[in-house]
Phi, psi and omega in degrees: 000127193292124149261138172256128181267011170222036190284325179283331179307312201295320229252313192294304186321326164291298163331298163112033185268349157320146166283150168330291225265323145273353124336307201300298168269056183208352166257003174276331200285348166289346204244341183266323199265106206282327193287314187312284162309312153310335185266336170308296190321326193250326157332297228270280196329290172330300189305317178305316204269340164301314176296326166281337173296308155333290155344260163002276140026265182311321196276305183314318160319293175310284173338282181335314185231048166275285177304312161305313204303309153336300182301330212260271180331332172292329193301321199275334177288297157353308192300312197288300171321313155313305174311301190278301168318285187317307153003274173278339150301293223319301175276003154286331189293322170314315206282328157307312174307302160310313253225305162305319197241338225211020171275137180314286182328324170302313186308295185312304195299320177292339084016306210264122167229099175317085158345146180254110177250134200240180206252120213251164184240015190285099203341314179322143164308308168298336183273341171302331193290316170304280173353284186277013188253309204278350188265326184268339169279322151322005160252011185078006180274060223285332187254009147265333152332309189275307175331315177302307199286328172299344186288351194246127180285169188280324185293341174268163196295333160227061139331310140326294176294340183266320175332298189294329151274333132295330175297309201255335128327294186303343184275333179298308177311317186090040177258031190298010197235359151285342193261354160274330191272004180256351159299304205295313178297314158314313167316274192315328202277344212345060157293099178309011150291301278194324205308276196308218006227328195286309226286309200270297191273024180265338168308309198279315154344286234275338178281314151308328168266008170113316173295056201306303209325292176312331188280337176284313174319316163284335167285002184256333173300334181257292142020337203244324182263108171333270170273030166298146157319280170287009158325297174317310195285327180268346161287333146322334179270325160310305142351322173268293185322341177245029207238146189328304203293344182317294199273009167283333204264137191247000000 
């Protein structure tokens, strides 16, 4: 086995454990000492290749709980990901679902129950004029509906009743803001044919169009009343208007 006679100088001289003075000398003595420098050379050569053998090592070291690791941070991403996908169903579905069931418009139309308006047989030229007004909105012809119902004038006797069947043509046509003010008027009219049932849908109206104030306003007024018709129907509906699911809807 070859000795190198200057391997502890060379090893402190790397280290950096020389005094100034000794560093100064010994790197002038590289340039005079021939052995001194070959051995110095294959020191350095050593040392490079120990560092990649090291290297190497190391990657391997690393490797070993690496891979799991990987395995684990993908696992976790992939999780996460699934999650943040399930997630955003979840609150596309709220927001679909609000927005299906729990939209103002959706409340009214889910709400809104068509009056069985049946066919009166009476001989008058108006009431036959009703007759076919009321025949025609049962077939779902709304806008011959309204036509019909405007010919009967306020001096005839049922007058009243084709109001109330214009009203429930324009909310049917989706003509609602034609359809409050003959609401409204049948309320002030207080035939008790008409009141509460106008007083609920001028509500459901008022909810199509947007005016929920008004429209609360009026469910808190039947809502209140013992014996109102629509008590029940207007606290259900309030209910929804105030309910979590409300505020999902846009």
């Amino acid at each position: 086995m070859k000795e190198y006679s200057h391997y502890n100088r060379i090893v402190e001289y790397d280290e950096g454990h020389l005094s100034d003075e000794q560093q100064k000398q010994f790197e002038n003595e590289l340039n005079t000492n021939a052995i001194l420098k070959k051995e110095y050379e294959l020191f350095l050569e050593a040392k490079s290749l120990s560092d990649v053998l090291q290297y190497e090592q190391l990657k391997k070291t690393i490797g070993s709980f690496q891979e799991p690791l990987v395995k684990v941070v993908s696992f976790w991403k992939k999780s996460l990901a699934i999650a943040a996908s399930f997630f955003l169903l979840i609150a596309g579905s709220f927001f679909l679902y609000a927005n299906l069931k729990y939209k103002d418009t959706q409340l009214a139309l889910q709400f809104y129950e068509s009056p069985n308006f049946s066919d009166d047989r009476s001989k008058a030229i108006a009431e036959t004029i009703l007759n076919k007004a009321t025949t025609a909105y049962n077939q779902k012809d709304f806008s011959t509906a309204i036509t019909l119902s405007q010919q009967i004038t306020p001096e005839q006797s049922n007058y009243t009743s084709a109001q109330y069947l214009l009203a429930h043509s324009y909310f049917q046509n989706h003509n609602w803001a034609k359809a409050v003010p003959i609401f409204s008027d049948l309320i002030q009219s207080n035939d008790e044919r008409y009141l509460e049932s106008s007083q609920w849908y001028l509500a459901l109206t008022y909810l199509e169009l947007g005016s929920q104030s008004k429209a609360l306003n009026l469910l808190d007024q039947i809502s209140s009343q013992n014996t109102h018709g629509y008590k029940n129907d207007a606290i259900n509906l309030k209910n929804k208007l105030n309910s979590w699911l409300y505020k999902f809807s846009f």
